[in-house]
ROZAKOL-642096 format. One record per residue (C-alpha): residue number from 1; z, y negated, x negated. Coordinates in nm, 2 decimals. Example, Ala and Ser with C-alpha at 12.3 -4.5 7.8 and 13.67 -1.06 7.14 Angstrom:
BEGIN
<atom><num>1</num><pz>0.78</pz><py>0.45</py><px>-1.23</px></atom>
<atom><num>2</num><pz>0.71</pz><py>0.11</py><px>-1.37</px></atom>
END
This chain:
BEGIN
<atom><num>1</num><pz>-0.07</pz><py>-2.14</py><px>0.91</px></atom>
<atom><num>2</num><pz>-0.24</pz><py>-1.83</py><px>1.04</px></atom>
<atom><num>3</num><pz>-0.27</pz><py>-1.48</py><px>0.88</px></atom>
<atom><num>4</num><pz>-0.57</pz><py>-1.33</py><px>0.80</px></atom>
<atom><num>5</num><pz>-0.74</pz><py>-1.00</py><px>0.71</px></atom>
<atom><num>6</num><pz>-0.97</pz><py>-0.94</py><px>0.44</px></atom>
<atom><num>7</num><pz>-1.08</pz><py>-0.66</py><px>0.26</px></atom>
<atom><num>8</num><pz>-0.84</pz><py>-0.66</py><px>-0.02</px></atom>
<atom><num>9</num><pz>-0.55</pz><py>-0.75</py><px>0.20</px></atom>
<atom><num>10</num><pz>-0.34</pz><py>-0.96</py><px>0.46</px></atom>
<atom><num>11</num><pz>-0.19</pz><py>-1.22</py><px>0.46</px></atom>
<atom><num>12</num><pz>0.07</pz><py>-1.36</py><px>0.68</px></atom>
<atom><num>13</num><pz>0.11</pz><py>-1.62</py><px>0.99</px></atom>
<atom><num>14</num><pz>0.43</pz><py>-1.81</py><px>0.86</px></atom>
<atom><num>15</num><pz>0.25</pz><py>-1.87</py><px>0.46</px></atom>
<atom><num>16</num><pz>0.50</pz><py>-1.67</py><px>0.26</px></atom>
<atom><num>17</num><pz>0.22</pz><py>-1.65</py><px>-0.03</px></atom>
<atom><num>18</num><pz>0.50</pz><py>-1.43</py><px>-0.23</px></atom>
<atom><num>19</num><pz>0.43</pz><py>-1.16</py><px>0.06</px></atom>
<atom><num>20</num><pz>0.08</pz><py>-1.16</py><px>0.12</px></atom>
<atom><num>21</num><pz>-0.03</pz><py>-0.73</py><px>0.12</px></atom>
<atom><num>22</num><pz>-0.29</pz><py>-0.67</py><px>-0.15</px></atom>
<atom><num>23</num><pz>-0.40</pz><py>-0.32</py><px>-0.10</px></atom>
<atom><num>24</num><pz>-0.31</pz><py>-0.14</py><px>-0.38</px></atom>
<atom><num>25</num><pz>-0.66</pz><py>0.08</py><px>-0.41</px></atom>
<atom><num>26</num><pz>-0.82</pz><py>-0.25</py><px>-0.49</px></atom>
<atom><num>27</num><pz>-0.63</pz><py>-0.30</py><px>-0.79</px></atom>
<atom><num>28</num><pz>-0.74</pz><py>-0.33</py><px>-1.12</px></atom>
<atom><num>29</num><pz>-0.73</pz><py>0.07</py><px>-1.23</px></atom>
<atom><num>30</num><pz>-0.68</pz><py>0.19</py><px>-0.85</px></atom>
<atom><num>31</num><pz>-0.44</pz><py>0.47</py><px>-0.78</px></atom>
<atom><num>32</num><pz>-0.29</pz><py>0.73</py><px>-1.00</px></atom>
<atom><num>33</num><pz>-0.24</pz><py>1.12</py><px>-0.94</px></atom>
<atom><num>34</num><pz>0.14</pz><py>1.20</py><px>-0.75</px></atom>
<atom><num>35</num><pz>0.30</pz><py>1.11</py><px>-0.46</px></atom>
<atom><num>36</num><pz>0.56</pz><py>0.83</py><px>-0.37</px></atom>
<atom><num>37</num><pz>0.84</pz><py>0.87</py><px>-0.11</px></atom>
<atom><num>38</num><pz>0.89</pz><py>0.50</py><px>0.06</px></atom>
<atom><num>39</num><pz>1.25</pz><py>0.43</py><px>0.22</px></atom>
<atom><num>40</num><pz>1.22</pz><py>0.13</py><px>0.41</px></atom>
<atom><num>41</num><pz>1.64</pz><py>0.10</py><px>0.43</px></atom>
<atom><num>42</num><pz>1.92</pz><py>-0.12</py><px>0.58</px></atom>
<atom><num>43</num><pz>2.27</pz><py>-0.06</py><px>0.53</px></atom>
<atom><num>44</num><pz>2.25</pz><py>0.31</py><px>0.44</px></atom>
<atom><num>45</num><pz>2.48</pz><py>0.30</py><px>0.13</px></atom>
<atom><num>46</num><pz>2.65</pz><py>0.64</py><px>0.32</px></atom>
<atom><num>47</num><pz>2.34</pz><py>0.83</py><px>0.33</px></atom>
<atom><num>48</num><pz>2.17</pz><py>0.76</py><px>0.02</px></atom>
<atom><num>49</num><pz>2.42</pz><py>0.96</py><px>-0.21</px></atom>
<atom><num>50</num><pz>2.27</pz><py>1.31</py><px>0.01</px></atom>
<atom><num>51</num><pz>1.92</pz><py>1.16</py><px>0.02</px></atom>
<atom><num>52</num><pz>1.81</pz><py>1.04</py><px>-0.31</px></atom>
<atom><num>53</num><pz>1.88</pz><py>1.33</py><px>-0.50</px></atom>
<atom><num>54</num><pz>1.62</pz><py>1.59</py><px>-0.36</px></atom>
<atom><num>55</num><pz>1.36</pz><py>1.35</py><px>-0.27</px></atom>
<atom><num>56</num><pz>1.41</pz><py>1.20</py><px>-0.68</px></atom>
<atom><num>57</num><pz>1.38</pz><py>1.60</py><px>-0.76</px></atom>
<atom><num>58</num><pz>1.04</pz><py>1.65</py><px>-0.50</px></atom>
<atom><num>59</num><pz>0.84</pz><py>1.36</py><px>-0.56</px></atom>
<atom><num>60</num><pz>0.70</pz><py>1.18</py><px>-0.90</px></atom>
<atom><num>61</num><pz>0.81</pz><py>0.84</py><px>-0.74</px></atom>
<atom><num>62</num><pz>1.08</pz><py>0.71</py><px>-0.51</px></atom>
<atom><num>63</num><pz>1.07</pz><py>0.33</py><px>-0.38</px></atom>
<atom><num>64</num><pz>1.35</pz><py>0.19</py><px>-0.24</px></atom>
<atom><num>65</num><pz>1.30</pz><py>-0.13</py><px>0.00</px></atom>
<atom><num>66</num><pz>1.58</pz><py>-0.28</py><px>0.10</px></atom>
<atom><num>67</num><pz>1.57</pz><py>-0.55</py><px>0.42</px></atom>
<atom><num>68</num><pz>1.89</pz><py>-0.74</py><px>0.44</px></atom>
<atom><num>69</num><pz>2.19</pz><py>-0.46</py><px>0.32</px></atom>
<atom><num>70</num><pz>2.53</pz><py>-0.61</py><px>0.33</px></atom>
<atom><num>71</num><pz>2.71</pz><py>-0.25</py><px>0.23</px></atom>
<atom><num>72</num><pz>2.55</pz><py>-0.23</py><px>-0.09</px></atom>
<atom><num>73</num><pz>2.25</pz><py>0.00</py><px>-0.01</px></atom>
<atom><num>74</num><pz>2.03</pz><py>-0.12</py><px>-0.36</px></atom>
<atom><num>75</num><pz>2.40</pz><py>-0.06</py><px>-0.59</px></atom>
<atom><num>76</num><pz>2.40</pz><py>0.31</py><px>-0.42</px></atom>
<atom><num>77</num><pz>2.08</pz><py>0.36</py><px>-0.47</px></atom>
<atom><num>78</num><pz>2.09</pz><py>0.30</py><px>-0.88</px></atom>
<atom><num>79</num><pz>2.37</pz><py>0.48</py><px>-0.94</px></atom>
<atom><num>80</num><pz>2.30</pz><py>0.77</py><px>-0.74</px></atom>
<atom><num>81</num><pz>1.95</pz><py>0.83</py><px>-0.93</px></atom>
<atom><num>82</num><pz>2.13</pz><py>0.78</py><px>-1.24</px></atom>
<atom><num>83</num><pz>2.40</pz><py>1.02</py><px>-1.17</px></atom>
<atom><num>84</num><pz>2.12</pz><py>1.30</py><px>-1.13</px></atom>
<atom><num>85</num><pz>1.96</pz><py>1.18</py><px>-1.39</px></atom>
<atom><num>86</num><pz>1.62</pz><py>1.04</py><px>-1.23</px></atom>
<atom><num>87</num><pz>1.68</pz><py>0.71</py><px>-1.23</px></atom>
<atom><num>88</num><pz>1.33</pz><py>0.65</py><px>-1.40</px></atom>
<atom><num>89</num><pz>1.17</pz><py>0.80</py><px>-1.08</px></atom>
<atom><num>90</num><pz>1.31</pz><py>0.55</py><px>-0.90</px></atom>
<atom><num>91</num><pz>1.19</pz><py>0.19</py><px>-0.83</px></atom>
<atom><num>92</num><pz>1.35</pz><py>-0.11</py><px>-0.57</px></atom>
<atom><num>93</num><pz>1.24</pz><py>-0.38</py><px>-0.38</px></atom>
<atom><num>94</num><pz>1.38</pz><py>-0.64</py><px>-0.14</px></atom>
<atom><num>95</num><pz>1.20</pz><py>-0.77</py><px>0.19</px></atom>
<atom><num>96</num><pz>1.40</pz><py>-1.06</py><px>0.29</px></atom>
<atom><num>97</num><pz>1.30</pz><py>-1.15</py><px>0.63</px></atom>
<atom><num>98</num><pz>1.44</pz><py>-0.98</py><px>0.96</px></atom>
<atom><num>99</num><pz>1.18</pz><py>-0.72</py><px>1.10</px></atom>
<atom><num>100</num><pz>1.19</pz><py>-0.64</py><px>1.52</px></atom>
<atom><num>101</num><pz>1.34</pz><py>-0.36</py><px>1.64</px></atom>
<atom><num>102</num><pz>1.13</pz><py>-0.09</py><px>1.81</px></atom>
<atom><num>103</num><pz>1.08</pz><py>-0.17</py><px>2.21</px></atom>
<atom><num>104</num><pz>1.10</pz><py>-0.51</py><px>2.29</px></atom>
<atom><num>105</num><pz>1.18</pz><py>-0.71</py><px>2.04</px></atom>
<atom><num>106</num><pz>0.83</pz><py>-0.51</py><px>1.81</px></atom>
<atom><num>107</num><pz>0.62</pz><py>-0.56</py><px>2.14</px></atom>
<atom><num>108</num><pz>0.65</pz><py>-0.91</py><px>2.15</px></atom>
<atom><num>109</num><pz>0.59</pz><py>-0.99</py><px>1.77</px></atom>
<atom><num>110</num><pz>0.22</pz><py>-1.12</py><px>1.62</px></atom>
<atom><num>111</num><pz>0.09</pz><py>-0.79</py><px>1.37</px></atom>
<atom><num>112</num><pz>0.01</pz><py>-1.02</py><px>1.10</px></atom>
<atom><num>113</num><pz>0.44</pz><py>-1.18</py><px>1.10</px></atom>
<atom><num>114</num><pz>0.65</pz><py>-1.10</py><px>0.86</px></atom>
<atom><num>115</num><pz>0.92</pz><py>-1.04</py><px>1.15</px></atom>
<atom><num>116</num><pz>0.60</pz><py>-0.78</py><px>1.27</px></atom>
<atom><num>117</num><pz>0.69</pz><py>-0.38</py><px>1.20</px></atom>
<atom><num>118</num><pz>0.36</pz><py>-0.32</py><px>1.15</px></atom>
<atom><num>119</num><pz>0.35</pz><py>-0.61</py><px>0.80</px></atom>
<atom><num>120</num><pz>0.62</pz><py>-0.52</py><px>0.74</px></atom>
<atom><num>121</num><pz>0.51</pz><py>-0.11</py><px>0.67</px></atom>
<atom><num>122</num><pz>0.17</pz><py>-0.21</py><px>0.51</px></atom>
<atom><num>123</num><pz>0.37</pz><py>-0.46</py><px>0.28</px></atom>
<atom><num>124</num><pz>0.61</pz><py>-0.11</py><px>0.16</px></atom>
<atom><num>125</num><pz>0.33</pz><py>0.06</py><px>0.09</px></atom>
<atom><num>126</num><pz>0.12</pz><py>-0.18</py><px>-0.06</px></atom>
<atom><num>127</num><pz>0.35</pz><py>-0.14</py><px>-0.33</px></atom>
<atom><num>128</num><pz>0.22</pz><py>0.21</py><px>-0.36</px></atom>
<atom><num>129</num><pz>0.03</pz><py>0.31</py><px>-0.68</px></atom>
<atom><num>130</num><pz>0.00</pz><py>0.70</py><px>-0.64</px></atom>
<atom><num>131</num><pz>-0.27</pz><py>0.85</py><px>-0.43</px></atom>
<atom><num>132</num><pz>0.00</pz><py>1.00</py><px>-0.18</px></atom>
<atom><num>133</num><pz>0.29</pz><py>0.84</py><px>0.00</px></atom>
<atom><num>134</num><pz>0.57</pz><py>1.03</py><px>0.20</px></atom>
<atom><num>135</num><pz>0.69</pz><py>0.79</py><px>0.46</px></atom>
<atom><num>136</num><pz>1.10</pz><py>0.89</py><px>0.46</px></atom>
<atom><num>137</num><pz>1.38</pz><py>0.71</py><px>0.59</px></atom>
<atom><num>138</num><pz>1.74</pz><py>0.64</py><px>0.48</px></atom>
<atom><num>139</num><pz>1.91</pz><py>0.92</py><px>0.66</px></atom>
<atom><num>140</num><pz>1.69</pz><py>1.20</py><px>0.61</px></atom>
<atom><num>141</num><pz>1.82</pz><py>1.48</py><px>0.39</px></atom>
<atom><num>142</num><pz>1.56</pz><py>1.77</py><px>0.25</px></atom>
<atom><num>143</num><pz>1.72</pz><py>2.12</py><px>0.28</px></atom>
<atom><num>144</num><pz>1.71</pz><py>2.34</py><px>-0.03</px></atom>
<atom><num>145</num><pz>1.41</pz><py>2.48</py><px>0.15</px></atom>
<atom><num>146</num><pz>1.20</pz><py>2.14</py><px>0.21</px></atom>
<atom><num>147</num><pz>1.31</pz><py>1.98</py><px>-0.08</px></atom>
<atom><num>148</num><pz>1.10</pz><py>2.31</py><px>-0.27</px></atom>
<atom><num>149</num><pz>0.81</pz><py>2.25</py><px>0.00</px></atom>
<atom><num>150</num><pz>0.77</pz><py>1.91</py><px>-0.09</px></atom>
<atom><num>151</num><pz>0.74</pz><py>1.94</py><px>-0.47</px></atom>
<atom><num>152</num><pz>0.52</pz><py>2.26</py><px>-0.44</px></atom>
<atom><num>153</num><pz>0.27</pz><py>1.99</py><px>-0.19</px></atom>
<atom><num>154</num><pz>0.29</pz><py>1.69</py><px>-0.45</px></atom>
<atom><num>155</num><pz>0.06</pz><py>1.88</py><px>-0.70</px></atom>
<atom><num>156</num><pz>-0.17</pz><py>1.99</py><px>-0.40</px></atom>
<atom><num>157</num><pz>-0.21</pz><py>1.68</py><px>-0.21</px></atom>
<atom><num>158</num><pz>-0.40</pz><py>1.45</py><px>-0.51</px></atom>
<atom><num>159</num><pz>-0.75</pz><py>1.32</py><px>-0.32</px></atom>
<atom><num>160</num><pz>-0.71</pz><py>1.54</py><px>-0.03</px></atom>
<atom><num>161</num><pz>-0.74</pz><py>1.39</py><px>0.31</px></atom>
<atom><num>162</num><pz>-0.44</pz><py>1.60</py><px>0.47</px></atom>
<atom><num>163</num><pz>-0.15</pz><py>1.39</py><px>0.68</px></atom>
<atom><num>164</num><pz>0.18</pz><py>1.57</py><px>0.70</px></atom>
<atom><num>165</num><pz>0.42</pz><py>1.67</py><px>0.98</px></atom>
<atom><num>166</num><pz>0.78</pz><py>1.73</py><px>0.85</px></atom>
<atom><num>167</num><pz>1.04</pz><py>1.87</py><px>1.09</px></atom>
<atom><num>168</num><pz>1.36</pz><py>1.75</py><px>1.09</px></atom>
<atom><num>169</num><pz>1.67</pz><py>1.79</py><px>1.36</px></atom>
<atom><num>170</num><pz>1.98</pz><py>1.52</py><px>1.40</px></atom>
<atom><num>171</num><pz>2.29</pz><py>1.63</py><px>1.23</px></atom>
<atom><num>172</num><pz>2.59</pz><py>1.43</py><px>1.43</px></atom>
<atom><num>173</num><pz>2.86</pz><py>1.35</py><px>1.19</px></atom>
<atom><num>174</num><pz>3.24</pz><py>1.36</py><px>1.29</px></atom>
<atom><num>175</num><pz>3.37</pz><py>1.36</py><px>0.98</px></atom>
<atom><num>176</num><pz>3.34</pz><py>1.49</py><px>0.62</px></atom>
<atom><num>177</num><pz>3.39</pz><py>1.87</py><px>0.72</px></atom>
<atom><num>178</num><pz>3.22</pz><py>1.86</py><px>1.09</px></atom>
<atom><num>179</num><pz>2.93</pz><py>1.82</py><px>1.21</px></atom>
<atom><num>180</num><pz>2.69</pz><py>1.89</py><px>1.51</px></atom>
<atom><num>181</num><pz>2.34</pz><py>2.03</py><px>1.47</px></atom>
<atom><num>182</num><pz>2.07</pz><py>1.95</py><px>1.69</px></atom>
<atom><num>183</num><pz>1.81</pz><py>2.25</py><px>1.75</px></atom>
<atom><num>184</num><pz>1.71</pz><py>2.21</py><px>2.05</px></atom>
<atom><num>185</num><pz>1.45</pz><py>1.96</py><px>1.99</px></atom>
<atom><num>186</num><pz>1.09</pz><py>2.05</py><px>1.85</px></atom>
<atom><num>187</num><pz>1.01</pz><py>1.74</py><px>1.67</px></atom>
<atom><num>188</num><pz>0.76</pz><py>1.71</py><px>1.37</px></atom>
<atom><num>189</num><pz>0.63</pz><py>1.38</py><px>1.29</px></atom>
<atom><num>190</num><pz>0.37</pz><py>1.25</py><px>1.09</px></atom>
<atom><num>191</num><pz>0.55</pz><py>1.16</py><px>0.73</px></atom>
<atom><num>192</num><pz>0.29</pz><py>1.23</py><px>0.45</px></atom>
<atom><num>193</num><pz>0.02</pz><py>1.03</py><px>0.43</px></atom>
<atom><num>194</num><pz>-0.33</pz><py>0.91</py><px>0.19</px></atom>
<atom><num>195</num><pz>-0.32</pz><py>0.59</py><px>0.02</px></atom>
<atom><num>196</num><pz>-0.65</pz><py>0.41</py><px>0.11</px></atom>
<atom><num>197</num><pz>-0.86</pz><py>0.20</py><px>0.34</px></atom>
<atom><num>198</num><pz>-0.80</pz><py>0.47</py><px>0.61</px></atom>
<atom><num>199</num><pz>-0.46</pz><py>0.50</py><px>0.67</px></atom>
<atom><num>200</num><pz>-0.31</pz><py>0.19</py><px>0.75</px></atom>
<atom><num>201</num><pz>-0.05</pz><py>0.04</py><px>1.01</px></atom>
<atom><num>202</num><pz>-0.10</pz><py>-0.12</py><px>1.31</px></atom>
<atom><num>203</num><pz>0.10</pz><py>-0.21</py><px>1.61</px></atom>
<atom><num>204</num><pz>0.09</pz><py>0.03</py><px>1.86</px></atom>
<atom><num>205</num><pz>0.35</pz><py>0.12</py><px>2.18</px></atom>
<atom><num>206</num><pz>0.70</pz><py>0.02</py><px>2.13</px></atom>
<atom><num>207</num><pz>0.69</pz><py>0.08</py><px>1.77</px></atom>
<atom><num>208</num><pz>0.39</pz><py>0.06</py><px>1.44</px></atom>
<atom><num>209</num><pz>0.20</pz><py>0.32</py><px>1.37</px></atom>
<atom><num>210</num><pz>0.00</pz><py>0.44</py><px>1.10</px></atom>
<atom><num>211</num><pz>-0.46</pz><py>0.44</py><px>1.17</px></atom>
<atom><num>212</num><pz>-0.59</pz><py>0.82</py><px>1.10</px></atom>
<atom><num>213</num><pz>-0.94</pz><py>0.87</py><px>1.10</px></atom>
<atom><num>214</num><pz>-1.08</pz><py>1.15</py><px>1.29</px></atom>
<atom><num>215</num><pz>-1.13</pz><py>1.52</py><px>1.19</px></atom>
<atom><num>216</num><pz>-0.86</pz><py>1.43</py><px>0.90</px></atom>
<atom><num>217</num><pz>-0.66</pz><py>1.77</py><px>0.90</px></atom>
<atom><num>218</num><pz>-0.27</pz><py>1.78</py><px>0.98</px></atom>
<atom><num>219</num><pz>-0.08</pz><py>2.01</py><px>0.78</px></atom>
<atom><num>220</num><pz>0.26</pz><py>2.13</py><px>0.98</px></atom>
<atom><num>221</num><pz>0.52</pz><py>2.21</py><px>0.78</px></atom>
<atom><num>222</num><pz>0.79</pz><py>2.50</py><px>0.92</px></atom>
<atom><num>223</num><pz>1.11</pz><py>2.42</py><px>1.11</px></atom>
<atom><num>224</num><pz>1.46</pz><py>2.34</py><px>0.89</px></atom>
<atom><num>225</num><pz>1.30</pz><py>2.18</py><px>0.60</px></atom>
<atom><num>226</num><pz>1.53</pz><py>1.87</py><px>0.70</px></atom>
<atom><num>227</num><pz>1.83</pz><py>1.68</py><px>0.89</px></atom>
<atom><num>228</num><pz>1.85</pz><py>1.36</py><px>0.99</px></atom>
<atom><num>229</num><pz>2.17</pz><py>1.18</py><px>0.96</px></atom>
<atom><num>230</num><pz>2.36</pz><py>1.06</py><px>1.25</px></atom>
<atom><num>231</num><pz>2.74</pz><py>0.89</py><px>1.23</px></atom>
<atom><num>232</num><pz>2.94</pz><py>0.96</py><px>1.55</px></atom>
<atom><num>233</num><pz>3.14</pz><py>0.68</py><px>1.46</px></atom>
<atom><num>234</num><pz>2.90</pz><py>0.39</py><px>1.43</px></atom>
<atom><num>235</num><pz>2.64</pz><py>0.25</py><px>1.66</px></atom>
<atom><num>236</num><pz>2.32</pz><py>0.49</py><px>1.64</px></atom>
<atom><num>237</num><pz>2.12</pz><py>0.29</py><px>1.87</px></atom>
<atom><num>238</num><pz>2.19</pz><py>-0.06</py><px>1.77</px></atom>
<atom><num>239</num><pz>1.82</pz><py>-0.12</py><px>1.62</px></atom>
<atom><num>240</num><pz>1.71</pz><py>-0.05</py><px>2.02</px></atom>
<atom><num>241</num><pz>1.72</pz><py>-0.38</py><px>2.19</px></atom>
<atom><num>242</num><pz>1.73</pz><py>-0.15</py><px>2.56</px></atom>
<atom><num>243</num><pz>1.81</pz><py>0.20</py><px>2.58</px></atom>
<atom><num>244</num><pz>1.54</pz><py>0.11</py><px>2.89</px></atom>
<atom><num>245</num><pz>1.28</pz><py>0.11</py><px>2.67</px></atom>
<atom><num>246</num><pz>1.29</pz><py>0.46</py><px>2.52</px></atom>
<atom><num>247</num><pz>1.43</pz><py>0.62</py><px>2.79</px></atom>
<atom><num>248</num><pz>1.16</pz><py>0.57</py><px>3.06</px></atom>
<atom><num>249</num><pz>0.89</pz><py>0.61</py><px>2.75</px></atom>
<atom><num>250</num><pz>0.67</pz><py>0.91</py><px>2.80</px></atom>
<atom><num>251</num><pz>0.59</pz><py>0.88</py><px>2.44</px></atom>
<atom><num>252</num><pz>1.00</pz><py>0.89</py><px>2.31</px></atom>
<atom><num>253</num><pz>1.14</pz><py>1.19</py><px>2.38</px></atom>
<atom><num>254</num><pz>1.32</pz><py>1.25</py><px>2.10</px></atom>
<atom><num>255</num><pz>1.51</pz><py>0.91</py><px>2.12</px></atom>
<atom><num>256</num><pz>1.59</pz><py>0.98</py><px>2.45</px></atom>
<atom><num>257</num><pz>1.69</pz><py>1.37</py><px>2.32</px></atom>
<atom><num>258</num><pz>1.91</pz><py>1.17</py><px>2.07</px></atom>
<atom><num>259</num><pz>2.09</pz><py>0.93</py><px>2.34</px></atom>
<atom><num>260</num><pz>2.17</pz><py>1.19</py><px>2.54</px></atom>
<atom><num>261</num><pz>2.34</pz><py>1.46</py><px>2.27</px></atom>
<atom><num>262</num><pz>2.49</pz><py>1.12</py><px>2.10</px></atom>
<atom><num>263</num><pz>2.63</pz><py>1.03</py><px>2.41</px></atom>
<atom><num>264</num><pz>2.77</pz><py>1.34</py><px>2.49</px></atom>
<atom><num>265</num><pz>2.94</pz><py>1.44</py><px>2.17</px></atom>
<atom><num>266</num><pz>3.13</pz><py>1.11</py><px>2.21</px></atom>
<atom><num>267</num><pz>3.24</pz><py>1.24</py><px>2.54</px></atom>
<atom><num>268</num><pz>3.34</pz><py>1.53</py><px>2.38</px></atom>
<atom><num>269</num><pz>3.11</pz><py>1.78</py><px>2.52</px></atom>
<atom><num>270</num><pz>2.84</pz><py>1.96</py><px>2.33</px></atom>
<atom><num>271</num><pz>2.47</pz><py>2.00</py><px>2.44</px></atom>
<atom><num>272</num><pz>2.27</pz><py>2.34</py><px>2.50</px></atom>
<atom><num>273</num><pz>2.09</pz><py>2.34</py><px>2.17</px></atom>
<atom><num>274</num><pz>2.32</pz><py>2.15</py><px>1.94</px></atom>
<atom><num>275</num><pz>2.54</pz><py>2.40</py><px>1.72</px></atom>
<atom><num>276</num><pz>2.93</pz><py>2.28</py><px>1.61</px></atom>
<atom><num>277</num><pz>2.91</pz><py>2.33</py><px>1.22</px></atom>
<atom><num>278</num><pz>3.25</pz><py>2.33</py><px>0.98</px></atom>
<atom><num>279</num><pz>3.19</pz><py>2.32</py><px>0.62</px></atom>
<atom><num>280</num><pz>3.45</pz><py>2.53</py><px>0.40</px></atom>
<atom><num>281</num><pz>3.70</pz><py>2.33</py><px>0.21</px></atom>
<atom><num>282</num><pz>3.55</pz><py>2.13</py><px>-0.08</px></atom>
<atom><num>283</num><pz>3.20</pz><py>2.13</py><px>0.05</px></atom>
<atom><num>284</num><pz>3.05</pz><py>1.82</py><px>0.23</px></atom>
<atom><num>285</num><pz>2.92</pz><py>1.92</py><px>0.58</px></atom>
<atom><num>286</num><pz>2.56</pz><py>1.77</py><px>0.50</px></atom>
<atom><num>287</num><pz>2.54</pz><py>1.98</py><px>0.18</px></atom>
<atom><num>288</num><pz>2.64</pz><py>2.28</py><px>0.35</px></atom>
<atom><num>289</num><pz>2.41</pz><py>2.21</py><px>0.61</px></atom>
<atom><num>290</num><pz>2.13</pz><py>2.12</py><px>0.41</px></atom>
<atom><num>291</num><pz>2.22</pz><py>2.38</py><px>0.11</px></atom>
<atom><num>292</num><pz>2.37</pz><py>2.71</py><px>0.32</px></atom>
<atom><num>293</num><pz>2.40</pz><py>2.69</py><px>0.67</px></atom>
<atom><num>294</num><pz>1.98</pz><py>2.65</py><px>0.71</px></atom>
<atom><num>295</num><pz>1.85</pz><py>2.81</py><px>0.47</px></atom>
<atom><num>296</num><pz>2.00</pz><py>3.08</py><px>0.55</px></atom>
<atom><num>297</num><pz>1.94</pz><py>3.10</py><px>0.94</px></atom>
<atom><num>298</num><pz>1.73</pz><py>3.36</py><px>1.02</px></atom>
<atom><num>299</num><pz>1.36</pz><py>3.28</py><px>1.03</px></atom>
<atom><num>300</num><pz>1.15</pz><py>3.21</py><px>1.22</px></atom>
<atom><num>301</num><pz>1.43</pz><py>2.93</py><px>1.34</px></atom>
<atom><num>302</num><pz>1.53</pz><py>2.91</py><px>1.72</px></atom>
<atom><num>303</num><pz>1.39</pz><py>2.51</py><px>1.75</px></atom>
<atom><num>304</num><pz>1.24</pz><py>2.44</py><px>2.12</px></atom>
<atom><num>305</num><pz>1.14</pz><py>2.40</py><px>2.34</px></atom>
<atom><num>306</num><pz>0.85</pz><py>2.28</py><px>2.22</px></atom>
END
């Protein structure tokens, strides 16, 4: 069997007909107004709880796609959306087959597998029906502030050809009261994106990455708009096959930013840039994080260098 491409879609090199990619635009009725937010998510039943809630809030639609959760990630999910009382925004799927990790494993996959990064993004958002898409991930947490940002955009996006770039900076967890904030990383990566012919993934370096034609405008949203989770106690870089393979990468130097303050806080020291945060008692660190602590830092925020 090998895959193919085709105008309406792809399909894929090992014949799993169930998960061939029909592109959503040519659909019977095409796309509708609003914007989706796609979590492509394993094992992130910790997260999701501080997740869900604002993205459910910002966005007309959240999909969930879970790839092989053995902590109960698509459970968490429901009953989190339900507890705020959004569980109609919210939709899940399953993708069954294991996907490469970024580096080596993702260089040394066929595009058109379903073990490929690259299917394995154009199948998420293939299940797209909204004009707009917010590419998110399991452990990232909109502050008060970005959580408004990203509402206020979902009426302004519609046909607009405008890509995204949402800052976010690694909060380290120690425990439920303590956690370390990264700020001394400028990082702002591409997370909103069209729905259409145009914007598409492909592989690309040690990881996929999503086509842009040129002279499409790229809209940069300001710094502390959102944290990215990080659990001092698991194994934050066990989806890299080599730490070789981001740390000698010109083109990765956040994840190299990340195994270094990672590192380092489990040695007990902290970095230049990354501030020690205590929540008061009875308040989660990532909510006072996300809810007090940054909004409330002055602005413009001290994030650099750049």
């Amino acid at each position: 069997m090998t895959g193919t491409r085709t105008a309406t879609g792809l399909t894929n090199l090992e014949g799993h007909s169930d998960f061939d990619i029909t592109w959503p635009w040519t659909r019977p009725g095409g796309l509708r107004a609003g914007t989706t937010a796609v979590l492509r998510v394993k094992d992130e039943a910790p997260s999701l709880p501080f997740v869900l809630p604002p993205l459910l809030r910002a966005c007309d639609h959240v999909l969930v796609v879970d790839n092989g959760s053995t902590d109960g990630t698509p459970e968490v999910a429901a009953e989190t959306a339900a507890k705020v009382g959004l569980a109609d925004k919210l939709a899940q799927a399953s993708y069954p087959f294991s996907v490469a990790r970024a580096g080596a494993e993702h260089l040394a996959q066929h595009e058109l597998s379903v073990h490929s990064l690259a299917y394995f993004y154009n199948w998420c958002f293939a299940q797209v029906g909204t004009r707009y898409s917010w590419k998110w991930d399991g452990d990232m947490v909109l502050t008060t502030e970005g959580e408004v940002s990203i509402a206020d955009l979902g009426w302004q996006v519609g046909d607009v050809q405008s890509i995204i770039r949402v800052p976010r900076h690694g909060l380290y967890l120690a425990d439920d009261r303590t956690g370390y904030l990264d700020l001394g990383l400028r990082n702002a990566e591409e997370w909103g994106f069209p729905i259409g012919p145009d914007f598409i993934y492909t592989k690309a370096y040690e990881w996929e990455i999503r086509t842009t034609p040129e002279g499409v405008r790229s809209i940069g949203l300001p710094q502390g708009m959102c944290v990215e989770l990080k659990y001092l106690d698991g194994d934050e870089f066990a989806h890299w096959t080599d730490p070789e393979s981001f740390a000698t990468s010109f083109r990765n130097k956040r994840k190299r930013r990340e195994w270094e303050v990672f590192n380092a806080l489990k040695d007990g020291t902290v970095p230049e840039g990354v501030v020690e945060l205590r929540a008061p008692s009875g308040t989660h660190i990532v909510d006072y994080v996300t809810h007090e602590w940054l909004p409330r830092a002055p602005r413009p925020l001290q994030v650099g260098p750049r």
